[in-house]
C-alpha positions as CSV (number, residue, x, y, z in Angstrom):
1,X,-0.8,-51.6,40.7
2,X,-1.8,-53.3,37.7
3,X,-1.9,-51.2,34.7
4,X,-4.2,-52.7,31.8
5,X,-4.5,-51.2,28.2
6,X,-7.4,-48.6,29.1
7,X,-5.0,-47.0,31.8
8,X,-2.0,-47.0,29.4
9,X,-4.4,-45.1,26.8
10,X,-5.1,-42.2,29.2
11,X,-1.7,-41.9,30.5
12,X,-1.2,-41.9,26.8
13,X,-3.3,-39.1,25.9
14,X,-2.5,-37.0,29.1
15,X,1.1,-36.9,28.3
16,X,0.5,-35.8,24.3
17,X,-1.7,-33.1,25.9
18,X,1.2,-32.2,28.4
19,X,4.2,-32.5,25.6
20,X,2.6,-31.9,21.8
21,X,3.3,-34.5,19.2
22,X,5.6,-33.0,18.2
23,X,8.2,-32.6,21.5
24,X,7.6,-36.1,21.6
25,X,8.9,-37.3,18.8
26,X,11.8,-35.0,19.5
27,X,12.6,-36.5,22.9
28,X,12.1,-40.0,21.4
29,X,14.5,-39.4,19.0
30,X,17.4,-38.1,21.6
31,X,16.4,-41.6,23.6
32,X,17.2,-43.3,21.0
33,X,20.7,-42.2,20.4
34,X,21.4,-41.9,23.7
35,X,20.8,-45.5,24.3
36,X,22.6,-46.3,20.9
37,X,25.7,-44.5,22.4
38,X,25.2,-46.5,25.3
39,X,25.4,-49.3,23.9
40,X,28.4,-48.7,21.9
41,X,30.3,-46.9,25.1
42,X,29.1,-50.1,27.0
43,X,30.9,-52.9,24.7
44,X,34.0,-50.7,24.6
45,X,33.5,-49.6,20.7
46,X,34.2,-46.5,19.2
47,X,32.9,-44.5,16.6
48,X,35.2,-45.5,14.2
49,X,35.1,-48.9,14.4
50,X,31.4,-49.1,14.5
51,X,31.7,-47.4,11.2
52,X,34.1,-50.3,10.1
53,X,32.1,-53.3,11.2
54,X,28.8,-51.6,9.6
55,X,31.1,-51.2,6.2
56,X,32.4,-54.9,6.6
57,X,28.8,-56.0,6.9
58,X,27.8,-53.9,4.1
59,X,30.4,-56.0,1.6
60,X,29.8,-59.2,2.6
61,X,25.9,-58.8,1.8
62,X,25.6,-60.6,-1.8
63,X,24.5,-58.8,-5.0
């Protein structure tokens, strides 16, 4: 079943009718950091050295 851009605007448009704007925007957000804390679970990293490789980065940038 291919799915072209017309079919992807009415499944679109059904689900914001199903959902509200803004319930969507909530669930995106959750998605989001649970794929972020995926990601760190999945390379082995914890919070606190997440938070030390994002400070590193931060002091290396040049003024």
């Amino acid at each position: 079943m291919n799915m072209g851009t017309p079919e992807l605007l009415i499944l679109l448009v059904i689900v914001i009718l199903l959902f509200g704007v803004g319930r969507i925007s909530k669930i995106s957000g959750e998605l989001g950091k649970s794929i972020r804390a995926f990601r760190d679970n999945l390379g082995g990293k914890d919070e606190s050295s997440s938070a030390k490789n994002e400070e590193d980065s931060e002091s290396e940038k040049p003024s």
